[in-house]
TIKE-785461 format. One record per residue: residue in one letter; x, y, z of N, C-alpha, C in turn. Coordinates in steps of 0.05 Angstrom, whole numbers, padded with zeros to 5 digits, always signed. Example, Ala and Ser with C-alpha at 12.3 -4.5 7.8 and 13.67 -1.06 7.14 Angstrom:
# TIKE-785461
A+00264-00114+00156+00246-00090+00156+00264-00066+00156;S+00257-00045+00142+00273-00021+00143+00258+00001+00157;
# end
This chain:
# TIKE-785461
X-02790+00211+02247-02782+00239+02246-02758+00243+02227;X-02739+00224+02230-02722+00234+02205-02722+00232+02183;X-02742+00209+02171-02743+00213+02147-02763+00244+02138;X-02769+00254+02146-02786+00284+02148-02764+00301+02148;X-02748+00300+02172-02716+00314+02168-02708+00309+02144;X-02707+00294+02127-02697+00286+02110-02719+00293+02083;X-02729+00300+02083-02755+00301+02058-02743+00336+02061;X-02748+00342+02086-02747+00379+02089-02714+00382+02073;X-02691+00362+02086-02665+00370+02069-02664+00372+02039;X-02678+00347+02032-02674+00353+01997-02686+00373+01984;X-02713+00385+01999-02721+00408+01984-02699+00433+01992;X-02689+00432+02017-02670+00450+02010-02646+00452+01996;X-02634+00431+01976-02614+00429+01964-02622+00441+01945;X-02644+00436+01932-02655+00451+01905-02645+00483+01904;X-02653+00500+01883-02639+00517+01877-02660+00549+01888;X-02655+00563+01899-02678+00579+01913-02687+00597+01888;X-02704+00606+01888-02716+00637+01879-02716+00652+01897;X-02712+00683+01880-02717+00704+01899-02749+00709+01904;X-02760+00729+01925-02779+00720+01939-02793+00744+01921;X-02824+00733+01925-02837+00745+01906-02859+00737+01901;X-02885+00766+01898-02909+00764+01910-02917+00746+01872;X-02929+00731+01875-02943+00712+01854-02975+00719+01850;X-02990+00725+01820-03012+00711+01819-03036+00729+01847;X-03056+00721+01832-03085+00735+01857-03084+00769+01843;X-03102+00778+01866-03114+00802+01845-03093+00817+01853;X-03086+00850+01842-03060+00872+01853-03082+00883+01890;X-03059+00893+01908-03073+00908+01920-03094+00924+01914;X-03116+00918+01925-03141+00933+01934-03164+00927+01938;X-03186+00930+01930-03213+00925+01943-03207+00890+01955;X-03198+00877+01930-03203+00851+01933-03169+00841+01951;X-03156+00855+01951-03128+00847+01966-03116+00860+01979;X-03113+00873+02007-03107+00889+02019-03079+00881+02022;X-03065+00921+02009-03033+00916+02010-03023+00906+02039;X-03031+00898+02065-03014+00890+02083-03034+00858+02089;X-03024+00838+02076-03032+00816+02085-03046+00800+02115;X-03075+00802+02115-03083+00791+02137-03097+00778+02139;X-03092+00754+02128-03106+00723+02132-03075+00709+02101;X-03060+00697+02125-03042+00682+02111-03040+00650+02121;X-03044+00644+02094-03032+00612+02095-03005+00609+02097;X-02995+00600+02104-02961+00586+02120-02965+00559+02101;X-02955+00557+02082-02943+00519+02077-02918+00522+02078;X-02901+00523+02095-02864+00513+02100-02860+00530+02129;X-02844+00513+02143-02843+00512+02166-02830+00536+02181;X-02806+00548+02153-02790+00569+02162-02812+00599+02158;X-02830+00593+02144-02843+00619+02131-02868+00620+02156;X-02868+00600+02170-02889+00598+02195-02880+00604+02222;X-02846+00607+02224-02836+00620+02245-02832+00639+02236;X-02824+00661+02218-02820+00682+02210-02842+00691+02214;X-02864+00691+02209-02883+00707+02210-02897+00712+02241;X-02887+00690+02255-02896+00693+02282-02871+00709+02296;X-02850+00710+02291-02822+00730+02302-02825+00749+02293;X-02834+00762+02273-02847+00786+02268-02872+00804+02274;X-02889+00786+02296-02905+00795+02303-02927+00794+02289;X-02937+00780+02268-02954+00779+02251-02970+00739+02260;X-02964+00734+02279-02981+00704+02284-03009+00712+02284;X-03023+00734+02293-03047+00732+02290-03058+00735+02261;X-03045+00744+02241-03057+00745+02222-03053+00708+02205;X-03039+00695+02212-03034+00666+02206-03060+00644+02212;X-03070+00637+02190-03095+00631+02189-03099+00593+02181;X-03080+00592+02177-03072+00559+02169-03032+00554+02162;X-03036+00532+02169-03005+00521+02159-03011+00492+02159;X-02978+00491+02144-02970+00459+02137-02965+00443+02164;X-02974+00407+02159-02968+00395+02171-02936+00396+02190;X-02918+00403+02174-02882+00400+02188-02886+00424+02204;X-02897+00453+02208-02908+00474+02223-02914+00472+02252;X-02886+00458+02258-02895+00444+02295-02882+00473+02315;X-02870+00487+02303-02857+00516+02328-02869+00541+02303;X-02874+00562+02329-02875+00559+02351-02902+00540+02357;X-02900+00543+02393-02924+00530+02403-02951+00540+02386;X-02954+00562+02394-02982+00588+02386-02990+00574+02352;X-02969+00563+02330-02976+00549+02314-03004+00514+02316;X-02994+00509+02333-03004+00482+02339-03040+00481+02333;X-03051+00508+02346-03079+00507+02341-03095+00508+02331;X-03077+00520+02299-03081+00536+02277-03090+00511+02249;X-03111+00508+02242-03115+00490+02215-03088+00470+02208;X-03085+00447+02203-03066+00445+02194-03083+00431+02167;X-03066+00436+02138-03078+00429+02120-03069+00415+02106;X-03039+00392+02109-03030+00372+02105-02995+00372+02093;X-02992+00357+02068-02964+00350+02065-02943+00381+02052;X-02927+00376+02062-02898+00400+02044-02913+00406+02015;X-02914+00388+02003-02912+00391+01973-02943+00393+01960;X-02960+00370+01982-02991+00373+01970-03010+00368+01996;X-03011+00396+01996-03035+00404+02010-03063+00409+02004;X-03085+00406+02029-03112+00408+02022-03117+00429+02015;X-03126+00441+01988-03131+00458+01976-03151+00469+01971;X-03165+00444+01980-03195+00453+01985-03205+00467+02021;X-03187+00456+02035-03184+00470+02062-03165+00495+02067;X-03157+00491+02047-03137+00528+02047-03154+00539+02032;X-03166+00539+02006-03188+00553+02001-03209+00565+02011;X-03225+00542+02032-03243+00556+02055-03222+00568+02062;X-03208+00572+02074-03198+00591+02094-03204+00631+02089;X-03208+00630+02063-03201+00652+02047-03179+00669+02052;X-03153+00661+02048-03122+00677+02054-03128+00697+02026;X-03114+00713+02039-03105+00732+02020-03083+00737+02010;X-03065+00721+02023-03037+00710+02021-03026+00688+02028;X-03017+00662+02007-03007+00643+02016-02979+00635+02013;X-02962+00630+02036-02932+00634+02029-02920+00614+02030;X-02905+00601+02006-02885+00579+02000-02859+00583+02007;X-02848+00557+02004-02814+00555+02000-02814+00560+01979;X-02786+00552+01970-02769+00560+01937-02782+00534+01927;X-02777+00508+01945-02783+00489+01922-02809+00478+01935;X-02828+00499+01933-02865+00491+01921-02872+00510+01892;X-02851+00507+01876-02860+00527+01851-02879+00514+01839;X-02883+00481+01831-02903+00480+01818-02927+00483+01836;X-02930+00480+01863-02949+00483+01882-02955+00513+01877;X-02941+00537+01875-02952+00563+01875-02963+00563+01843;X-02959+00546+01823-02976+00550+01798-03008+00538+01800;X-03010+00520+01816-03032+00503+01824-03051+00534+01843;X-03035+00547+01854-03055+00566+01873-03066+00590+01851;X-03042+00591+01836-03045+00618+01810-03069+00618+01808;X-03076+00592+01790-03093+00575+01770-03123+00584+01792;X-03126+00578+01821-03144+00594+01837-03145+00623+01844;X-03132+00638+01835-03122+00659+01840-03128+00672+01864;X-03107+00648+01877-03093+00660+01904-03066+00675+01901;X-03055+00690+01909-03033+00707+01918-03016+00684+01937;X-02987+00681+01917-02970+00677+01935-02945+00685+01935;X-02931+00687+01960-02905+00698+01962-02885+00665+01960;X-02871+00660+01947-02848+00649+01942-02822+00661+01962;X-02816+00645+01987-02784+00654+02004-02769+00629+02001;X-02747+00638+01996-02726+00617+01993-02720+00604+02023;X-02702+00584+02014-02701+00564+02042-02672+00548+02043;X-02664+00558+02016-02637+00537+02013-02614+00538+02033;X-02602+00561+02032-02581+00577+02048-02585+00585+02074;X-02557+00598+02091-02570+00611+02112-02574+00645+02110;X-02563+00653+02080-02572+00680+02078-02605+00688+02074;X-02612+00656+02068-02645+00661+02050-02660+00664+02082;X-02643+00662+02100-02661+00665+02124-02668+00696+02130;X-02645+00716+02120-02647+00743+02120-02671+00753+02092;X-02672+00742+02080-02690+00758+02048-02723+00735+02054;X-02713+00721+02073-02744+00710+02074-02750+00730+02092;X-02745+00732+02112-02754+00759+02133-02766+00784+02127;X-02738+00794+02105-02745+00819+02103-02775+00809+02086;X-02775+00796+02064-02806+00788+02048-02829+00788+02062;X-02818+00781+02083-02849+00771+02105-02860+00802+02113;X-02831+00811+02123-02846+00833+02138-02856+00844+02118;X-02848+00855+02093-02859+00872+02075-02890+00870+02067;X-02892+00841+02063-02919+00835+02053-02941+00834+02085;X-02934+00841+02104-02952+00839+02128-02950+00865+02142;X-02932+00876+02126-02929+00914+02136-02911+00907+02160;X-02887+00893+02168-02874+00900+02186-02844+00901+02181;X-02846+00926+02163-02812+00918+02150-02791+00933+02173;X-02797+00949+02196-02789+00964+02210-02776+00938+02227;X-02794+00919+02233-02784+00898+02254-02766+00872+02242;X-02779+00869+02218-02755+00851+02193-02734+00855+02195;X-02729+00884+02189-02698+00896+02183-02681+00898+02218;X-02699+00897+02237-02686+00899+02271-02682+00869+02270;X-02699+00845+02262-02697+00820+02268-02671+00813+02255;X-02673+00820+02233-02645+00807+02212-02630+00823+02229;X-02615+00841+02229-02605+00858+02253-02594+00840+02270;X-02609+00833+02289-02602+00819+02319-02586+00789+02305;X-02606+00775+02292-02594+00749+02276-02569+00751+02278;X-02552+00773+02251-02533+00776+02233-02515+00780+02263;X-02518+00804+02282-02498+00787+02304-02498+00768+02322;X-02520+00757+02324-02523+00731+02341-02489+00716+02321;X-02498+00712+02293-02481+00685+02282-02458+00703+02283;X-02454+00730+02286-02424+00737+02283-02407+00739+02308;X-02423+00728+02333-02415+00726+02352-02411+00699+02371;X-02425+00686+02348-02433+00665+02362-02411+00635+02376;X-02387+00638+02354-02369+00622+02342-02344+00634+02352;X-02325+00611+02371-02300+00620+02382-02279+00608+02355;X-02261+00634+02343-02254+00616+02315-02227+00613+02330;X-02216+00612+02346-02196+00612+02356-02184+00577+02365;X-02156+00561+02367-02150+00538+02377-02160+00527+02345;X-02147+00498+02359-02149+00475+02335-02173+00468+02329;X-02176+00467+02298-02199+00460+02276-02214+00445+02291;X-02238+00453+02290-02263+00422+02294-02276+00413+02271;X-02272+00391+02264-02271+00373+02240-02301+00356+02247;X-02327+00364+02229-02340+00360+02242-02373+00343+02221;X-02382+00322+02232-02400+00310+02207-02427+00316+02223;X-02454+00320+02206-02470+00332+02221-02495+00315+02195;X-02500+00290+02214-02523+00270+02205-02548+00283+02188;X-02562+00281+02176-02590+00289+02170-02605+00264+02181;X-02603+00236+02165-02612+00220+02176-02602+00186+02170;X-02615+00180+02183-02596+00138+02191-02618+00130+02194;X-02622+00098+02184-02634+00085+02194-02635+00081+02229;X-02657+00074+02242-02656+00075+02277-02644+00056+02284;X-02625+00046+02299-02611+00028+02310-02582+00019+02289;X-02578+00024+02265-02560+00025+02251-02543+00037+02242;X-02517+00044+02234-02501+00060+02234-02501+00054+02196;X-02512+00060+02190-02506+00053+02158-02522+00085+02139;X-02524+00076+02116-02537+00098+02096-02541+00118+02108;X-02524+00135+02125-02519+00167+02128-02532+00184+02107;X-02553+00196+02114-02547+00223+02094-02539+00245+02107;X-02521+00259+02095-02501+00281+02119-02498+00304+02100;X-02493+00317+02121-02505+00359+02113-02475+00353+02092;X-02470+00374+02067-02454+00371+02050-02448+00396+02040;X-02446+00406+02017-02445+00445+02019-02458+00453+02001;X-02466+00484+02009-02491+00494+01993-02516+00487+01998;X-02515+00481+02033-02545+00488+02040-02538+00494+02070;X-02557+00499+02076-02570+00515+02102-02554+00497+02131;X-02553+00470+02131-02539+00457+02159-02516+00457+02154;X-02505+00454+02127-02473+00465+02117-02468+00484+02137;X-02488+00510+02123-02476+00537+02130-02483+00543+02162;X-02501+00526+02176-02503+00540+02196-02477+00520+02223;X-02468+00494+02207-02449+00476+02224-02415+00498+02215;X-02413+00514+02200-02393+00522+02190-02394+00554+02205;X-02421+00561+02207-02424+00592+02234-02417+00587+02256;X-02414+00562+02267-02414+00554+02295-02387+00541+02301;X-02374+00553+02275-02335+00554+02283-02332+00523+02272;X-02346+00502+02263-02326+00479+02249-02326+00475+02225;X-02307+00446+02218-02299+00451+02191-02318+00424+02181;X-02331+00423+02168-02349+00402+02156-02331+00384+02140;X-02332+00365+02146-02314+00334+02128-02324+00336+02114;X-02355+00327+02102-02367+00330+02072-02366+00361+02054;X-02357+00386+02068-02356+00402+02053-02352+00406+02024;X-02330+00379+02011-02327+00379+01988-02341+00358+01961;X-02368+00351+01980-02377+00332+01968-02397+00338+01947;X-02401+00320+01923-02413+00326+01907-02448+00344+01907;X-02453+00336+01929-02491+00350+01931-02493+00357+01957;X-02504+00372+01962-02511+00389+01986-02519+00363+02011;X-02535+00345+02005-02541+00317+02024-02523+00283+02014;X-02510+00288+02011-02491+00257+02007-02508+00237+02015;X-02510+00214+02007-02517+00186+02019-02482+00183+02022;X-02471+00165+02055-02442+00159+02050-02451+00133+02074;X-02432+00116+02073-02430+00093+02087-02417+00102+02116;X-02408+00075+02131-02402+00091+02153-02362+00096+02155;X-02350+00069+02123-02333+00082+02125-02311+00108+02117;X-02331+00125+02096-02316+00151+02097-02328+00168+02134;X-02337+00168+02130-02329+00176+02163-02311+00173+02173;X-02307+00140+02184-02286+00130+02195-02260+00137+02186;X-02262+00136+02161-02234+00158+02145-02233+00179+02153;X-02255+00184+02153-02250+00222+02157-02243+00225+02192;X-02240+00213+02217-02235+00213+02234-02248+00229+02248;X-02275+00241+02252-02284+00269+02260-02280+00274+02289;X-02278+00309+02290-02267+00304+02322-02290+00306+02336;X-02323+00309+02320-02342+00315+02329-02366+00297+02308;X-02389+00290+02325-02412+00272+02305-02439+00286+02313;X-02450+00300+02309-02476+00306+02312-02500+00297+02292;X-02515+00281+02309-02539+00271+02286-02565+00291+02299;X-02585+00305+02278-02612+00309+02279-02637+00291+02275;X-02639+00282+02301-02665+00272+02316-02687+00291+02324;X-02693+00308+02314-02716+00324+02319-02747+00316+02331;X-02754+00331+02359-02773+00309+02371-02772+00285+02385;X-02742+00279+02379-02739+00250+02393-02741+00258+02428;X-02748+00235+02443-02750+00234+02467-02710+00230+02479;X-02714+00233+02503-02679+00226+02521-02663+00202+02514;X-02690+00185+02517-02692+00148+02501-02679+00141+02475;X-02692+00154+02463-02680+00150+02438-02653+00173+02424;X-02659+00193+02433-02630+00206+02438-02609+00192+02446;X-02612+00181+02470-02587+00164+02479-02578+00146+02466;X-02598+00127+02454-02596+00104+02434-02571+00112+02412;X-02586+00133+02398-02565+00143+02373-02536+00145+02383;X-02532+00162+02409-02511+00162+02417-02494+00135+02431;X-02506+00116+02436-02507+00092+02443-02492+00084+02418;X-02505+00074+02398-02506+00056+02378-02470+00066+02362;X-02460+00093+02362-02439+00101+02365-02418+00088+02376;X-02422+00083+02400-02400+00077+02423-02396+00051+02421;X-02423+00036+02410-02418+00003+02407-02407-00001+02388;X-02417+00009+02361-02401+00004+02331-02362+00013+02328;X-02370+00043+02333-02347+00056+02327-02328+00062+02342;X-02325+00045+02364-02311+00057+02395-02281+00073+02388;X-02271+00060+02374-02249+00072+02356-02247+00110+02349;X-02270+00117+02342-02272+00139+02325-02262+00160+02344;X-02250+00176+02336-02239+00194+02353-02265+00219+02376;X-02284+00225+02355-02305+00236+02365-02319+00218+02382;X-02329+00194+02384-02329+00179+02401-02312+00176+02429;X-02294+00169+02429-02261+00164+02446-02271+00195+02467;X-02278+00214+02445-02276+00244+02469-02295+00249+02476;X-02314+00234+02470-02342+00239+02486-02359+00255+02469;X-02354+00263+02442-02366+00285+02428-02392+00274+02401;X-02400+00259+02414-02423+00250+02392-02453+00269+02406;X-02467+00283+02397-02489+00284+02403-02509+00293+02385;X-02534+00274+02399-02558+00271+02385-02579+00298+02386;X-02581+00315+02372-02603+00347+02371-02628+00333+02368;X-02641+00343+02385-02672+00333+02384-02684+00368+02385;X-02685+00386+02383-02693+00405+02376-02704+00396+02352;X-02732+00413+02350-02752+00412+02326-02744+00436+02304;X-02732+00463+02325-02736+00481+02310-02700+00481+02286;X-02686+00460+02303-02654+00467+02298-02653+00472+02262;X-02670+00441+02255-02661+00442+02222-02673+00458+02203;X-02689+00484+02213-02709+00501+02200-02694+00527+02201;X-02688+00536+02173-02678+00560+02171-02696+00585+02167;X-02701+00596+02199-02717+00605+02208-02709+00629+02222;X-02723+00647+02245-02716+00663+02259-02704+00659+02279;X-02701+00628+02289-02683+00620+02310-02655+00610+02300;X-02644+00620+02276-02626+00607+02267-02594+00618+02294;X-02600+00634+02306-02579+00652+02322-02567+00628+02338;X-02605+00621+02353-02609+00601+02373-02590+00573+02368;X-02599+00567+02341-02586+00544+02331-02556+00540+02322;X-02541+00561+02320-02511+00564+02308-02504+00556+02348;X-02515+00586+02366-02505+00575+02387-02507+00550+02396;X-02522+00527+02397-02529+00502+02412-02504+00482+02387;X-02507+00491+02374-02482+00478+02349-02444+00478+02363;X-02450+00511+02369-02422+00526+02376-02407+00517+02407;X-02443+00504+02419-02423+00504+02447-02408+00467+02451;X-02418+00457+02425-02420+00430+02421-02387+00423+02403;X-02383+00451+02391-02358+00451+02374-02337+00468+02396;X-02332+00477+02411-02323+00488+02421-02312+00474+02456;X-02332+00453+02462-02326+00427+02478-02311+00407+02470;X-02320+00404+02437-02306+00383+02422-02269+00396+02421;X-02266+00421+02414-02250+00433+02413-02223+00426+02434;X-02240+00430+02467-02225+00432+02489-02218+00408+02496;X-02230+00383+02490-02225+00350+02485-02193+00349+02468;X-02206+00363+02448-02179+00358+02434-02163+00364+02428;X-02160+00389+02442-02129+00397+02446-02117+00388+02474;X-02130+00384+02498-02125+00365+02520-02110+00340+02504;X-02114+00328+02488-02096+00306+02474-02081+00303+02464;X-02054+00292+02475-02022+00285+02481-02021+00286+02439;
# end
């Protein structure tokens, strides 16, 4: 599962486009202006469309397309980048919706002239302009604009900015049982921005690429008062492990010492999606524990 965590991070480092209907015929006989038979390939454009009320018109998605549940039953038609095309074809969509980085994948659908919408995925603003896109092209811009709405104060509420800094590193992915080749959230993308909504201060913030490969000792430099790795899907078992393998290597580390390492096994956490509210809070109450650890300290 993490190297998947990790395949989904690098496409979001890439650079987004704004969203935008591609290719297939204009509305009418042959394309009805409110989209109803859509293909989903990216995971965030497959919860959006079901938080909007539009899952029944969702007619296939991508393999990574594990939330919501109501997704699970629905065609799946294979990888992020190259999907069965000949099984999204049967399907006959009338709309097929990408991330920012399937552009050469939306030239491959042109070339069939299928219709597709392009939503960005990089940031956590692209979570608001993928929304509004969705709703527009499925006729629900009334509920887009209430969803972004609720979002925009979920994360403005979400985060106690108050008391001493939480200094904070937030895993993508590790080898299992090893503490080595980190790749860790960095700035100018989406787990940046959503570990920085939830009130802490990111150690890699100033690093060269949005996903760093770093060893384990800039960490250890960096002292964090908090370690969160994304295990998505993982069982309690292996959750614990990660947090385990911590306590044996690094016992030293201050985030360690306070008890503040934890392993996210949420599927939906690393998808900048319509649960992003959900996800700043489960971040916030993790930075805000870390917080009360460490000002308790002499």
């Amino acid at each position: 599962m993490g190297r998947i965590v990790l395949a989904i991070a690098a496409g979001l480092a890439t650079t987004a486009a704004a969203a935008a209907i591609r290719g297939g015929p204009a509305a009418g006989p042959d394309r009805p202006a409110c989209a109803s038979r859509v293909v989903s390939l990216s995971p965030h454009a497959t919860q959006g469309l079901f938080a909007l009320g539009a899952g029944a018109s969702v007619v296939g998605v991508d393999d990574f397309s594990s939330e919501p549940p109501e997704a699970h039953g629905l065609p799946h038609l294979g990888a992020y980048i190259d999907p069965d095309l000949e099984g999204l074809v049967a399907l006959g969509p009338d709309l097929v919706v990408l991330a920012a980085t399937q552009g050469a994948l939306a030239e491959r659908l042109e070339l069939l002239e299928l219709s597709t919408l392009v939503v960005p995925d990089t940031r956590l603003d692209d979570v608001f302009v993928s929304l509004e896109a969705l709703g527009t092209a499925v006729c629900r811009p009334e509920r887009a604009v209430e969803l972004v709405g609720r979002l925009r104060d979920e994360l403005a509420g979400v985060a106690s900015r108050g008391g001493r800094p939480v200094r904070a590193v937030l895993v993508v992915d590790r080898p299992a049982g090893e503490l080595r080749q980190f790749y860790v959230a960095g700035p100018e993308n989406f787990l940046g921005d959503l570990l920085v909504a939830a009130g802490a201060e990111n150690v890699f913030a100033d690093a060269p690429n949005p996903f760093p490969q770093v060893s384990l000792e800039p960490i250890v430099a960096a002292d964090p008062d908090l370690v969160l790795e994304l295990v998505p899907g993982a069982d309690a078992a292996t959750a614990a492990e990660r947090v385990e393998a911590w306590r044996t290597v690094a016992p030293g580390l201050r985030a360690v010492r306070h008890g503040a390492v934890a392993a996210l096994t949420e599927r939906w956490l690393p998808i900048p999606g319509p649960w992003v509210g959900r996800g700043a809070a489960r971040l916030a109450a993790l930075v805000a524990a870390a917080r009360v650890v460490a000002e308790a300290e002499p």
